[in-house]
C-alpha positions as CSV (number, residue, x, y, z in Angstrom):
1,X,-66.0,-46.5,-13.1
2,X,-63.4,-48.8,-12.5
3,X,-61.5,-50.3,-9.4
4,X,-58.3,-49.8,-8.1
5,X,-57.7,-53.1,-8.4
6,X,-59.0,-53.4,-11.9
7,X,-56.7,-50.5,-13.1
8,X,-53.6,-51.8,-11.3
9,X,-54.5,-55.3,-13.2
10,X,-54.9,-52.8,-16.5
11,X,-51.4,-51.0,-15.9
12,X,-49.8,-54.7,-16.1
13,X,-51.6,-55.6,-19.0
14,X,-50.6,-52.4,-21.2
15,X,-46.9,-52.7,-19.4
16,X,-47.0,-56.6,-20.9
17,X,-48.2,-55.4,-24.2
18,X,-45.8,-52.7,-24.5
19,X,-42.8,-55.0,-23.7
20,X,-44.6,-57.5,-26.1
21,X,-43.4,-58.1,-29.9
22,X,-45.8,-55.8,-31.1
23,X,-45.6,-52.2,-31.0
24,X,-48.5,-50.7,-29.2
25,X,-49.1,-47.1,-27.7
26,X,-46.5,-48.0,-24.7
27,X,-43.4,-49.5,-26.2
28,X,-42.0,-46.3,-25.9
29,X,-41.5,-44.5,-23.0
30,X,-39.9,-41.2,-21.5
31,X,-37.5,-41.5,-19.2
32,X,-36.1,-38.8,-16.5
33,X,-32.8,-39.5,-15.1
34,X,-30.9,-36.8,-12.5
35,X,-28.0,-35.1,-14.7
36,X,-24.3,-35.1,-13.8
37,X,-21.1,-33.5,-14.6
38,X,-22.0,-30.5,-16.6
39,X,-25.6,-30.8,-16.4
40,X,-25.8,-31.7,-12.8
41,X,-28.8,-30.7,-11.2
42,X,-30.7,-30.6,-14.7
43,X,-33.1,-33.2,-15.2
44,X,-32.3,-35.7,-18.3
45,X,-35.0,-36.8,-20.7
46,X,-34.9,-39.6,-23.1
47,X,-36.9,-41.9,-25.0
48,X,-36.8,-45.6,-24.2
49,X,-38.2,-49.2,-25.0
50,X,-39.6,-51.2,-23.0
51,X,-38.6,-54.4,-23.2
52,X,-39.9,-56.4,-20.2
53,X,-42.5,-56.0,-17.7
54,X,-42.9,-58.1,-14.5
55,X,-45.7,-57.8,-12.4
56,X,-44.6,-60.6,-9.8
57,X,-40.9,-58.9,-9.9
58,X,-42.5,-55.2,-10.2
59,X,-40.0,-54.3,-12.8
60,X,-40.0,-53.1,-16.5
61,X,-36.5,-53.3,-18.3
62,X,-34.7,-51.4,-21.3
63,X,-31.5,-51.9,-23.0
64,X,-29.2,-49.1,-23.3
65,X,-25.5,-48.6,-24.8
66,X,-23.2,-48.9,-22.0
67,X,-21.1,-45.8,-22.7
68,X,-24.2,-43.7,-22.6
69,X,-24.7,-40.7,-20.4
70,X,-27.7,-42.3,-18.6
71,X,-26.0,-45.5,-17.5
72,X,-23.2,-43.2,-15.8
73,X,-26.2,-41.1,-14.3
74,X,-27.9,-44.2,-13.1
75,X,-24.8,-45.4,-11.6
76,X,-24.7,-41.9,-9.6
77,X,-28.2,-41.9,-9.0
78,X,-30.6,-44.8,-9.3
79,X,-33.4,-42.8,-9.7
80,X,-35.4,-42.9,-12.4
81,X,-39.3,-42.0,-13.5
82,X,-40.5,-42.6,-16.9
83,X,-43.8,-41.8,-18.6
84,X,-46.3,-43.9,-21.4
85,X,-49.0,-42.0,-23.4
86,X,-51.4,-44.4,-25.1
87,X,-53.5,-41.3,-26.7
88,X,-55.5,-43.8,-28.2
89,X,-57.3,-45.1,-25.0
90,X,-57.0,-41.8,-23.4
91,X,-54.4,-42.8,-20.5
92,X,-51.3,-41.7,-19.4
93,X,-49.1,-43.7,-17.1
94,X,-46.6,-42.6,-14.8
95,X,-43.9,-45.7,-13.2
96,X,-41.1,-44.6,-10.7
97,X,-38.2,-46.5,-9.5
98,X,-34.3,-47.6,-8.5
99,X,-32.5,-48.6,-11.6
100,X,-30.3,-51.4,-11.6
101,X,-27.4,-51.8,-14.2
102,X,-28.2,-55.7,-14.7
103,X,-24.7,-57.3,-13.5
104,X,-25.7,-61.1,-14.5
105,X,-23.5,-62.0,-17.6
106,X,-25.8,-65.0,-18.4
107,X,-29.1,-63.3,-18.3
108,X,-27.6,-60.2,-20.5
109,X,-26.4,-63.0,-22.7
110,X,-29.3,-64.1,-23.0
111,X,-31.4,-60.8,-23.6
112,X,-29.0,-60.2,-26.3
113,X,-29.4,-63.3,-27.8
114,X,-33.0,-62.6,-27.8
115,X,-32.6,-59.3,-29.3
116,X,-33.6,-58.6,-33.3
117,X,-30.5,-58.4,-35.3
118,X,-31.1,-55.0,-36.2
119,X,-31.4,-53.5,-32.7
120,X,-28.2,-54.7,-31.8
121,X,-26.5,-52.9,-34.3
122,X,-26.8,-49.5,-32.8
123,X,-24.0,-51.2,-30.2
124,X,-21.3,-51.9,-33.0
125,X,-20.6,-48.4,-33.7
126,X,-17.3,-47.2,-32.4
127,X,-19.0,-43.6,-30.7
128,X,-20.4,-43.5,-27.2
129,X,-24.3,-41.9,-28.1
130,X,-23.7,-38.2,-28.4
131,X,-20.0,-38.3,-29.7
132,X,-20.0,-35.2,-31.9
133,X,-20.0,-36.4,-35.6
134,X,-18.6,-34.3,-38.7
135,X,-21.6,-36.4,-40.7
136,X,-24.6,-38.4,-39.4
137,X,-23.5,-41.5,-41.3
138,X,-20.0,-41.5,-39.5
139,X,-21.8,-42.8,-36.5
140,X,-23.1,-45.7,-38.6
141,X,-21.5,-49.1,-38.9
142,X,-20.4,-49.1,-42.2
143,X,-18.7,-52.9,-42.8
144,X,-18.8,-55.8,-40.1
145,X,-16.1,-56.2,-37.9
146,X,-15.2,-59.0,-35.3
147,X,-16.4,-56.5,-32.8
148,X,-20.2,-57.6,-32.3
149,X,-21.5,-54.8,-29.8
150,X,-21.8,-56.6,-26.8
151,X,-19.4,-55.0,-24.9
152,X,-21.6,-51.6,-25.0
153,X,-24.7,-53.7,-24.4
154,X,-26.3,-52.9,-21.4
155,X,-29.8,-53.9,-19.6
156,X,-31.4,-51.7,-17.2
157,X,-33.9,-53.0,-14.6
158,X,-36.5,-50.9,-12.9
159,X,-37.2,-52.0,-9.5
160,X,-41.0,-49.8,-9.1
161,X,-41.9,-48.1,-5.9
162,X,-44.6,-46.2,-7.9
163,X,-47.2,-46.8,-10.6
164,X,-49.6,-43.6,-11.5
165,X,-52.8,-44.1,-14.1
166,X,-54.2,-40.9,-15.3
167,X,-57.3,-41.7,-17.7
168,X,-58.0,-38.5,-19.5
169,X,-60.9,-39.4,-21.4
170,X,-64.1,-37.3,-22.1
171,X,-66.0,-39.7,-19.6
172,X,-64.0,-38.0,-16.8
173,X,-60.8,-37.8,-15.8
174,X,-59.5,-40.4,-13.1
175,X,-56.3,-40.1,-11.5
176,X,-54.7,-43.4,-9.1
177,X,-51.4,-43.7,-7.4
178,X,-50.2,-47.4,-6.2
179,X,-47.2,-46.9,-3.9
180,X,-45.0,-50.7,-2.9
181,X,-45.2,-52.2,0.3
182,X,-42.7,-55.0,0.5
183,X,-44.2,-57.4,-2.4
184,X,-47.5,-55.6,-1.9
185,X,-48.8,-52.4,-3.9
186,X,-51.1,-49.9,-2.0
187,X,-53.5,-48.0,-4.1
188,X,-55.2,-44.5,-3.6
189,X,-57.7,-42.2,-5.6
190,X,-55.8,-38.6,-6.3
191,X,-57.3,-35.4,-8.1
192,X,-56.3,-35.9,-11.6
């Protein structure tokens, strides 16, 4: 059986991996944002990538487009939960936060400098995600233009107050919560 302490160091690892080049069981992720407007109240589901994970920070960071319904939601409500599955290894993992709208023009520079070429195009079209379309390729940029994206280019930081591992393997299920104290986590066996 493993240790608390061993399975926190685990969570990092897989969040690291997940963020990393490579695409592994955890690049993507669920995320659950609080709705607004005309779905107030209903919870909002999406799929993500991660795209950073910082254990010393205890943050994990996406991009988004900035004209997207879950920046305005996070903007109401920073709350935010997300959920990995890595069916391979049998673990689930469950990370709850405050999301903050990165603000910093030279570090989103810099992340979209970083960025593949081909992820960044998804920014250059001229509809906000879930514009209604009279064809799917409408919303696809069809010739370059001196318009690059980067004004719809937004990063989202996680600042964790929760981390939950839920190993569901025929071993036995185990089930930890780690809850932030200050710069510190706190960890706790739970019933899976």
């Amino acid at each position: 059986m493993k240790s608390l302490d061993d399975i926190r160091t685990n969570i990092w690892k897989a969040l690291a991996a997940g963020a990393g080049p490579q695409r592994t069981p955890l690049t993507m992720w669920q995320a659950a944002t609080n709705g607004i407007g005309a779905a107030a109240g209903m919870p909002q589901v999406r799929t993500v990538v991660l795209r950073d994970a910082d254990q010393q920070g205890g943050t994990v960071s996406f991009h988004t487009d900035m004209r997207s319904a879950k920046v305005a939601e996070l903007r109401a409500d920073p709350r935010i939960a997300m959920t990995g599955l890595d069916l391979d290894n049998f673990v689930q993992i469950r990370l709850e936060g405050r999301a903050q709208i990165c603000a910093d023009e030279a570090e989103r520079r810099a992340v979209w400098n970083a960025a593949r070429p081909h992820t960044l195009i998804l920014y250059r079209t001229p509809f906000a995600p879930g514009t209604p379309l009279d064809a799917p390729e409408a919303g696809h940029v069809q010739e370059p233009s001196s318009e690059d994206g980067y004004a719809n280019f937004c990063v989202i930081r996680v600042v964790l107050d929760k981390l939950e591992y839920l190993d569901i393997s025929r071993e036995g299920h185990q089930r930890a919560v780690f809850l932030r104290k200050g710069d510190d986590w706190r960890g706790a066996w739970i019933a899976p």
